[in-house]
C-alpha positions as CSV (number, residue, x, y, z in Angstrom):
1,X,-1.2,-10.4,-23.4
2,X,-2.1,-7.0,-22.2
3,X,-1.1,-5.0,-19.3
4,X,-3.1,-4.2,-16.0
5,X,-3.4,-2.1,-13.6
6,X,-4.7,-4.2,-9.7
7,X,-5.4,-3.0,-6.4
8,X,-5.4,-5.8,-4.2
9,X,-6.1,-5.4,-0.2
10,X,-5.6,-6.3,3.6
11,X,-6.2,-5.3,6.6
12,X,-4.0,-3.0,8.6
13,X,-2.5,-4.2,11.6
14,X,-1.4,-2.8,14.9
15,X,1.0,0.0,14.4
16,X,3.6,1.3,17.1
17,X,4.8,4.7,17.6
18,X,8.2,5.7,17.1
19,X,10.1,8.4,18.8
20,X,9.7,10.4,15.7
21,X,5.5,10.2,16.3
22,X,5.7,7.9,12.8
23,X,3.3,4.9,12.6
24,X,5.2,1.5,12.1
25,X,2.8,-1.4,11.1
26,X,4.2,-5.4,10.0
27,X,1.8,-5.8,7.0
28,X,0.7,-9.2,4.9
29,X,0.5,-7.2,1.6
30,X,-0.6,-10.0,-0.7
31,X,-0.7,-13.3,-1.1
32,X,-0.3,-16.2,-3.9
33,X,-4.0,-17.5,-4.9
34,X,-7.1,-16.3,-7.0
35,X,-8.6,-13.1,-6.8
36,X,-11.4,-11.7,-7.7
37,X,-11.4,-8.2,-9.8
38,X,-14.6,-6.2,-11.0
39,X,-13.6,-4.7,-14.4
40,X,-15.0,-1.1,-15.5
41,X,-18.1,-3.1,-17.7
42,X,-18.9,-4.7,-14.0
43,X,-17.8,-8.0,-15.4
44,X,-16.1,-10.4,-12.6
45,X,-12.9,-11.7,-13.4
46,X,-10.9,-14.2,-11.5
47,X,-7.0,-14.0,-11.7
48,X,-4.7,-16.0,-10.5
49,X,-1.9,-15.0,-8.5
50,X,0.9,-17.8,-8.6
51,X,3.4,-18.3,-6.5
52,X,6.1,-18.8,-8.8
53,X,4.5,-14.9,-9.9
54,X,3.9,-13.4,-6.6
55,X,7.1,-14.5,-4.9
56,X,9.7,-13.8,-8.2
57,X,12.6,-12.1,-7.0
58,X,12.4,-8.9,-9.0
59,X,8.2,-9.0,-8.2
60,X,9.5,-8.8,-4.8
61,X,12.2,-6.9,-5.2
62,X,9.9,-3.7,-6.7
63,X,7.9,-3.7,-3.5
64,X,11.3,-2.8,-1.4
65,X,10.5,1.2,-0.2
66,X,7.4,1.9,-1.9
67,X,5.6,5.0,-1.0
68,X,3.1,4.4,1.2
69,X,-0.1,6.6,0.1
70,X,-3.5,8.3,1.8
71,X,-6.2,6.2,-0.8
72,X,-4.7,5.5,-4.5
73,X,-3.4,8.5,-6.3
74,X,-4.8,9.0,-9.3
75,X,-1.5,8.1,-11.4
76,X,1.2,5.8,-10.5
77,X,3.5,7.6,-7.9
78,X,6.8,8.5,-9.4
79,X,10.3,11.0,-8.3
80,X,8.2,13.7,-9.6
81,X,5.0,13.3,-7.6
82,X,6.3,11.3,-4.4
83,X,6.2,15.0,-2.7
84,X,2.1,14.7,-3.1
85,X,1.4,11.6,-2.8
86,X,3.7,10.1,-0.7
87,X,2.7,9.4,3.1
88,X,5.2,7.0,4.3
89,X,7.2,3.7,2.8
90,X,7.3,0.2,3.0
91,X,10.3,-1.7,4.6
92,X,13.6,-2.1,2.0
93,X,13.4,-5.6,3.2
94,X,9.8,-7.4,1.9
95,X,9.6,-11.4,1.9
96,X,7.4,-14.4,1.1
97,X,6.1,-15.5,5.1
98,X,4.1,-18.6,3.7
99,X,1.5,-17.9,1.3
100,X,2.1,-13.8,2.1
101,X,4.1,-11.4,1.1
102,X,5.0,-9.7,4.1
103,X,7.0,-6.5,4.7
104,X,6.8,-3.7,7.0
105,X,4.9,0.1,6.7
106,X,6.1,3.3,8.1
107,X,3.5,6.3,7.9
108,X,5.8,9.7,8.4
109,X,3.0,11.9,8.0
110,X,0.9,13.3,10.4
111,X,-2.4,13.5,8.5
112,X,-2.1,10.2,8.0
113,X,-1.1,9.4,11.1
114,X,-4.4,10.7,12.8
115,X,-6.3,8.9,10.6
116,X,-4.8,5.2,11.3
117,X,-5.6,6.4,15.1
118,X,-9.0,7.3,14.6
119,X,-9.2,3.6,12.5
120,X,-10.1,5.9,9.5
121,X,-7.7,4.1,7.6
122,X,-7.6,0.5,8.2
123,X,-6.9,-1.5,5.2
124,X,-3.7,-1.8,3.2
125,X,-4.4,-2.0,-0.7
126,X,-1.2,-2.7,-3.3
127,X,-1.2,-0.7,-6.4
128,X,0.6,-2.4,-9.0
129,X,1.1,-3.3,-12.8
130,X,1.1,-7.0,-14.3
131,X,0.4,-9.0,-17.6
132,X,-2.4,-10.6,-18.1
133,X,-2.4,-14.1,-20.0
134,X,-5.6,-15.5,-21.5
135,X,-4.6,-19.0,-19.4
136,X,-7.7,-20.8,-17.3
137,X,-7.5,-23.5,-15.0
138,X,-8.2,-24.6,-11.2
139,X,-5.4,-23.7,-8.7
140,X,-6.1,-25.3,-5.1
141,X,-9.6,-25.5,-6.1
142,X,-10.6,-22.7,-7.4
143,X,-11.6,-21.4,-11.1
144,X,-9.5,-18.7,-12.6
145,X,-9.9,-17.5,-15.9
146,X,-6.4,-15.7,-16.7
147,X,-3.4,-15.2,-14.7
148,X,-1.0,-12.2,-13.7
149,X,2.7,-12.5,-14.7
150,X,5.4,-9.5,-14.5
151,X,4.2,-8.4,-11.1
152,X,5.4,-4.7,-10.3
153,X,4.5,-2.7,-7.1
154,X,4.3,1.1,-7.6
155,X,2.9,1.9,-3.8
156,X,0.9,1.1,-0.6
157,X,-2.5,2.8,0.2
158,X,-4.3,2.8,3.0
159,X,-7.8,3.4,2.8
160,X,-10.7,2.3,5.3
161,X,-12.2,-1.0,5.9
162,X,-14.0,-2.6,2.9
163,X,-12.2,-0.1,0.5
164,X,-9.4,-2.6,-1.3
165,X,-10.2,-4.1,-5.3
166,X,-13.3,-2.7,-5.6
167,X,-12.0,-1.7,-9.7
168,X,-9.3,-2.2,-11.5
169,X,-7.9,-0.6,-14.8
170,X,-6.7,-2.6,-18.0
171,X,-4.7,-1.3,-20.7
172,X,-3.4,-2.4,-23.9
173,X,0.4,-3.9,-23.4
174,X,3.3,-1.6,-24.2
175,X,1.2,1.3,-22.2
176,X,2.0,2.5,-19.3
177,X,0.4,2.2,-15.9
């Protein structure tokens, strides 16, 4: 089994003010089904996203007040880069709405801010860790060729439209994201 870095992407919907001038957006972060990922060689790889996976307790529990970020940050966002990275934060509450994972975005900072107004930023895009087993099959009619287990949230990016999973990053297990 190895370990994997995913982005995975929706869009952004409409976001009310606050009295603070923050951004507050309800968000469909994910979902359960297959998913498409191009690897580094350009390769296409489909990976399924079960439910039993996507809507674990502790999957969902390590998406409660993630940073919210401008794009992805280069490395995962931790308590000693939060200060640069970190734009905003998702609800403490997130839940399974259906086939979604649903929680809630606040943007706090004004950068960011300006560019949700001027639709510059208009897609939500998970960054996350997961295993990846070497399991294939057909899940409500569709191919996959391995599947993501140990689902962990590290932040929500914002990006502009067309922008979410276009890569993602595998590493060997036992490394970090």
């Amino acid at each position: 089994m190895t370990t994997a870095t995913r982005y995975d992407h929706a869009p952004l919907r409409k976001a009310a003010r606050t009295d603070q001038g923050f951004l507050r957006a309800p968000a469909r972060v994910t979902r359960a089904g297959v998913f498409e990922y191009v690897q580094d060689d350009g390769s296409v790889v489909r990976e399924l996203r079960h439910p039993d996976d996507v809507f674990h307790a502790d999957s969902l529990a390590s998406l409660a007040s993630v940073p919210v970020t401008d794009l992805h940050p280069p490395v995962p966002v931790t308590a000693a880069n939060v200060d640069k990275y970190g734009r905003g934060f998702g609800s403490e509450t997130p839940r399974r709405d259906g086939n979604f994972v649903a929680t809630e975005l606040t943007v706090t900072h004004a950068d960011l801010v300006a560019k949700c107004d001027a639709r510059e930023r208009a897609e939500i895009s998970l960054g996350y860790t997961c295993k990846i087993a070497k399991e294939s099959g057909v899940y409500a009619g569709e191919r996959y060729d391995q599947r993501q287990l140990h689902i962990r949230y590290n932040h929500i990016a914002l990006g502009p439209s067309g922008w979410g999973r276009r890569r993602s990053r595998r590493r060997a297990t036992g490394s970090g994201p």
